[in-house]
C-alpha positions as CSV (number, residue, x, y, z in Angstrom):
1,X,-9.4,12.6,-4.1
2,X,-9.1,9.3,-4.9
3,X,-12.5,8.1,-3.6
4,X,-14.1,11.5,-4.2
5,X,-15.1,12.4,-7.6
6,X,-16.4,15.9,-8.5
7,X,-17.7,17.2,-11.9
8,X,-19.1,20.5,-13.1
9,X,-20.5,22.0,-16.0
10,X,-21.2,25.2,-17.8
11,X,-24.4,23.9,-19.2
12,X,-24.2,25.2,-22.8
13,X,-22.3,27.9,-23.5
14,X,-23.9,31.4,-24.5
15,X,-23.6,31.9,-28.5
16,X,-22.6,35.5,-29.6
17,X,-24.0,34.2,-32.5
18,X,-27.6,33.6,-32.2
19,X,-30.3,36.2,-30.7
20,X,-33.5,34.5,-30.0
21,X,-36.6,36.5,-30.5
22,X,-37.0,37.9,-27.4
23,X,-33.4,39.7,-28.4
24,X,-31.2,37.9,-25.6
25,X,-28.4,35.1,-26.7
26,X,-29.4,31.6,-26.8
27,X,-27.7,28.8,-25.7
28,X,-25.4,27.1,-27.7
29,X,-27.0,23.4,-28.2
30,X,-23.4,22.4,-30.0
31,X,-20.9,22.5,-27.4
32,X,-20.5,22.5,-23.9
33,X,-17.9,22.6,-21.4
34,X,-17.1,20.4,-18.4
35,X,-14.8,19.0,-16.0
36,X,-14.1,16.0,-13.9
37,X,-11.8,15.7,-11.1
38,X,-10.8,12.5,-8.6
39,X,-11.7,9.0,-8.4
40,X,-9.4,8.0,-10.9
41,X,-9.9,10.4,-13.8
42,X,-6.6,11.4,-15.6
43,X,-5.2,14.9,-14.3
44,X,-4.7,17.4,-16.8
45,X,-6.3,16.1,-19.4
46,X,-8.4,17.8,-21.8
47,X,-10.6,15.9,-24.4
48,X,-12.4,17.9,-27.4
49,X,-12.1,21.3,-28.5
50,X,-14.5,23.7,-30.6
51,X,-13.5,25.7,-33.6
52,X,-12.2,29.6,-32.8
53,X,-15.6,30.7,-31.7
54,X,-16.5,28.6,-29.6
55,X,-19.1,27.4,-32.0
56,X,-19.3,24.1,-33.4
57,X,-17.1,21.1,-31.8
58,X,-14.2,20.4,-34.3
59,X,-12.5,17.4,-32.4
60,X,-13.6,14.8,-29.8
61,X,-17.2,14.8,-29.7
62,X,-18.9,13.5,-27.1
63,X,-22.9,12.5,-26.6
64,X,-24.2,13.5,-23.2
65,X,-24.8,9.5,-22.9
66,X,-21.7,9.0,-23.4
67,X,-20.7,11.2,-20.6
68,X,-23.2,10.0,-18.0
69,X,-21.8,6.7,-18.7
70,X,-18.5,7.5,-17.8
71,X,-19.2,8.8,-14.5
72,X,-21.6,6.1,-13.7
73,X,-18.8,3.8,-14.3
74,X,-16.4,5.6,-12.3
75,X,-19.0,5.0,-9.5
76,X,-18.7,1.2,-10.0
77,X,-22.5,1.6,-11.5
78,X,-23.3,-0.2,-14.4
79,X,-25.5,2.3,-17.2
80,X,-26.5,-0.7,-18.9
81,X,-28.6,-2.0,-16.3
């Protein structure tokens, strides 16, 4: 694993909190979950955390650019460029 780097997402969570109009749960545009794994990311770490519901993010936010960033430069890519 150290030259393989995998990542995966749950997109944006469901809600149980918002119906749209068409009476199925939106997404939840405030939070998401991911992982990383390999190519040098720390093991067992966990970064973030939303409050009780799953809701709002109440520690370690983190822009999606931010993100993409990371994992370019864990591919030796520069995001600047």
């Amino acid at each position: 694993m150290d030259k393989t780097r995998l990542r995966a997402d749950a997109g944006r969570r469901r809600s149980i909190l918002a119906w749209s109009r068409n009476r199925a749960r939106d997404h939840n545009r405030f939070a998401f979950t991911g992982w990383v794994a390999g190519g040098g990311f720390k093991r067992g770490f966990v970064h973030g955390a939303t409050d009780d519901l799953g809701f709002s993010v109440v520690s370690g936010k983190v822009h999606v650019h931010d993100l993409h960033a990371t994992l370019l430069h864990q591919l030796g890519i520069d995001h600047t460029s």
